[in-house]
Structure formats: structure tokens, C-alpha cells
N, C-alpha and C positions, 0 to 999 in steps of 0.2 A: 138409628131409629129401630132396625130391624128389632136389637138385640133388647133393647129396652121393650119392644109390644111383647116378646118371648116373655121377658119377668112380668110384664107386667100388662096384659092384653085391654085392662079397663082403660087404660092409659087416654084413647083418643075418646073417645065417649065422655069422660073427666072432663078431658080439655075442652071438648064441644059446647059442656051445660056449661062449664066454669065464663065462658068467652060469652055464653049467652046472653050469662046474668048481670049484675051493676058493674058498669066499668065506667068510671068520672075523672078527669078532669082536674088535676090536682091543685099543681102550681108550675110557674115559670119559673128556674133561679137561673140569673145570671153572672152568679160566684157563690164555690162551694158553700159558703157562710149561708146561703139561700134555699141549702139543700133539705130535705124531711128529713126527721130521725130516722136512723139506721135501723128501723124494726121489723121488718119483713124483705124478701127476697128484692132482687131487679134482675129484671133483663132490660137492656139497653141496644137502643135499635141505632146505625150510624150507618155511613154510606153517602155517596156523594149528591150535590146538590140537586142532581135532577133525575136520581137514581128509581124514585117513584117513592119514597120513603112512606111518604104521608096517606099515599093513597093504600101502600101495603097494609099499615098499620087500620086505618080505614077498615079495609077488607077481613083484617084479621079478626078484628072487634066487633063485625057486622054493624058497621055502623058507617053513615056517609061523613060527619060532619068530627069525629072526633078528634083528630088530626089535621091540621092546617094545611091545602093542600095552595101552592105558590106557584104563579107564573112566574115570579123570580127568582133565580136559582140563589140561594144562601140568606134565603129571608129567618130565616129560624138561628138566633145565635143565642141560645138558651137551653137548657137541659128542662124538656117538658117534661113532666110527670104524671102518671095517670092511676090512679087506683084500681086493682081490677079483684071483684071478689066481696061481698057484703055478709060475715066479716070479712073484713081484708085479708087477702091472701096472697098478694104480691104486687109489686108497681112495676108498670112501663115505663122505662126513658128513652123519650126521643131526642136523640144528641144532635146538634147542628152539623149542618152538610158540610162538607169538606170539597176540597176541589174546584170551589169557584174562583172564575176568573178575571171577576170584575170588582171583587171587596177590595178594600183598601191593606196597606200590608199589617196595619194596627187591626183592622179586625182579624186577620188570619192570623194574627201571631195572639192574642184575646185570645181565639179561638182553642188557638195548639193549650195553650196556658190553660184554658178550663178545663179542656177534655182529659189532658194529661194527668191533671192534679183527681181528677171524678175518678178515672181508671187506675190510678196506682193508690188511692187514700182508700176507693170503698168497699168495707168489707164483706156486705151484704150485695156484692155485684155477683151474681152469680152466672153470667152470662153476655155477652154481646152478640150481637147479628150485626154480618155485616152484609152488606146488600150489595151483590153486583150488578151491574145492570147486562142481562143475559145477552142483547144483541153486541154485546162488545167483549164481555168477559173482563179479565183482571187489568187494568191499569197500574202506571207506577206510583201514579198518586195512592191507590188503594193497596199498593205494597208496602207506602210506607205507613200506613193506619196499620196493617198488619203487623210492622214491625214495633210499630210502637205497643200493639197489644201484646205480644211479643217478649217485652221490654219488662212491660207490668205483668207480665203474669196474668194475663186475666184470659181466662178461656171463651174463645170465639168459635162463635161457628157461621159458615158464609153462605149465604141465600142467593139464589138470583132471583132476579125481576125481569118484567114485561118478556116471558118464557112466550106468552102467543103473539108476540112479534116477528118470531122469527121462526124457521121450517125446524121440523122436529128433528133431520138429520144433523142440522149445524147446530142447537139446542143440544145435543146429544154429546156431539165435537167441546161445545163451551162449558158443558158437564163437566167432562171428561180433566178438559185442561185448568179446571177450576180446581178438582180435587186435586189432581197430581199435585199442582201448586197447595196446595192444604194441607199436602203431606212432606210439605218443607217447612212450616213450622212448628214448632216446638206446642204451642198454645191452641191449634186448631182443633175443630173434630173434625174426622175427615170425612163424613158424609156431608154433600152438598144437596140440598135443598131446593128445585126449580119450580118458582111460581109464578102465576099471573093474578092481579089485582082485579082484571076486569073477568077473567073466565074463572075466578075460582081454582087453578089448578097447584098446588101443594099448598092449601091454608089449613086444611086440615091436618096435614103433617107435620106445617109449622107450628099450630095448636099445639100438638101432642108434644112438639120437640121444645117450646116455651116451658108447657109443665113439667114435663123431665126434667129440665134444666133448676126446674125453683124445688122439685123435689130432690133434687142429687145432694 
């Protein structure tokens, strides 16, 4: 982030009006056949079922209701899409949660099968966020979504969540041992990103590091 505000100091102000203005609500596909034309940027948000995805994206967009937010963990088995930008200037995808424990092994194997096929076919992906959930840090479910991004080539970058959950020393600690881990793969960036849904704290960051991303 640092190095991008350097080139580029309008950078979060951009991303503030950009996130302000129309952002709708595209389509559901439930196979790639389903997916938009490939005409503008994506970032793609992923992260496990209860990681706070929907409520992040929520927070990101200023808005309460855009994102589906689920008491059930793995309710979303669909590549959401959102337009953000009037014209259009680049789509959201919200990718199904990973890591649940109660689907069926047909939906989690669907699942690996859409996600897989979305992150190695598109070309116009220019980003995913993965979502950690800050009071726990990296799981090995979420090492191997890493590896799989990994695998595709696709450049991630990794967020945490519900950051005011937990004390700013151990927040600090799950920082810390977030990026080390970041800087074991090959695809990461290695700045880590800690935010809260409910207090607002790195969404303006995230703003800024969405638009770098669909600008790069």
C-alpha cells in the first residue's frame, strides 16, 4: 500500500467517491457458462464460511444489505457479482465459502470444481482477497485455497477480519504470523491488511488496495 499512496497519493480519495457511487447487484452463476463477459477488471473476495465475508463486503460498499449475510455457514455456492462504477469500472465476486463442515461431499467437491475452473480460466481476475478471520489467523483449510491460488497463478492478497475482536497485542502477533506466511508464497502480496466490519478499521485501506489492484 505504502508504495502505491507514494506513486500515487489520490489513490484512497478515488477509491472513497468510487465505493460511494452505484454499486448493483449483478448476477448469481452457478457454472462458469453463467459467468459476465470478460470486460472489465474483478476482484474476487473468498474466505471461509464464517469468516464475516458478506458483512466485510457490506462494510466495504457502505451499504447494509448488498451482500447476503447467513447464519448458515456455506449458504452462498455461487460466484455473486456485483457492478461497481456507473460507467462501469469493475466487478466484485463473492466466491463461496470454503471450509464448511456440514455440506455434503457433492457440494464441496461442485465447489473446489467452480472455484478452480473461475481462478485458472479468468483473465480479467485481477485480484483475490482472502479473508482470514483475525481472532484465529491462517488455518490449513486456508493453506490450501492459498495453494490452490498458488497453483493458478492468480495474485492474492490476504485480509483479516473481525480485528476488534480481539486485543491489539495478539491482532499485532496474527499480523505478524499472517504475513510471514505470505511471504511463502509465490502469488501473495505481502502486505496484510487488518480490518473490522463493525468499527470500520482498514476499509479505507481496502478501498485503496481494490483500486490499485483493478488499476495494476
Amino acid at each position: 500500500m505504502t508504495e502505491s499512496l507514494e506513486t500515487d497519493p489520490t489513490l484512497p480519495e478515488r477509491a472513497r467517491k468510487l465505493f460511494a457511487g452505484p454499486i448493483v447487484f449483478l448476477k448469481s452463476a452457478p457454472a462458469l457458462q453463467h459467468l459476465p463477459a470478460p470486460s472489465v477488471p474483478e476482484i474476487a473476495f473468498a474466505g471461509r464460511s464464517n469468516v464475516g465475508k458478506s458483512s466485510l463486503l457490506n462494510a466495504l460498499t457502505n451499504r447494509n444489505g448488498l451482500a447476503r449475510t447467513s447464519v448458515t455457514p456455506g449458504r452462498t455456492q455461487e460466484l455473486n457479482y456485483f457492478d461497481v462504477g456507473a460507467p462501469l469500472v469493475f466487478r466484485l465476486v463473492d466466491m463461496p465459502g470454503y471450509g464448511f463442515a456440514k455440506a455434503p461431499k457433492d457440494v464441496v467437491k461442485k465447489w473446489r470444481f467452480l472455484v478452480n475452473d473461475y481462478l485458472r480460466g479468468r483473465q480479467v481476475l485481477k485480484r483475490t482477497l482472502v479473508l482470514i478471520d483475525g481472532r484465529h489467523g491462517i488455518k490449513d483449510v486456508d493453506r490450501e485455497v492459498l495453494e490452490m491460488l498458488d497453483t493458478a497463478a492468480v495474485s492474492y492478497r490476504l485480509v483479516l477480519t473481525k480485528a476488534d475482536k480481539i486485543k491489539a497485542s495478539d491482532l499485532a502477533a496474527v499480523q505478524a504470523a499472517t504475513e510471514a506466511e505470505a511471504r511463502k508464497h509465490p502469488a501473495a502480496h505481502p502486505e496484510v491488511i487488518a480490518t473490522s466490519s463493525e468499527k470500520g478499521l482498514g476499509i479505507a485501506e481496502l478501498r485503496a488496495a481494490v483500486l490499485e489492484a483493478v488499476e495494476s
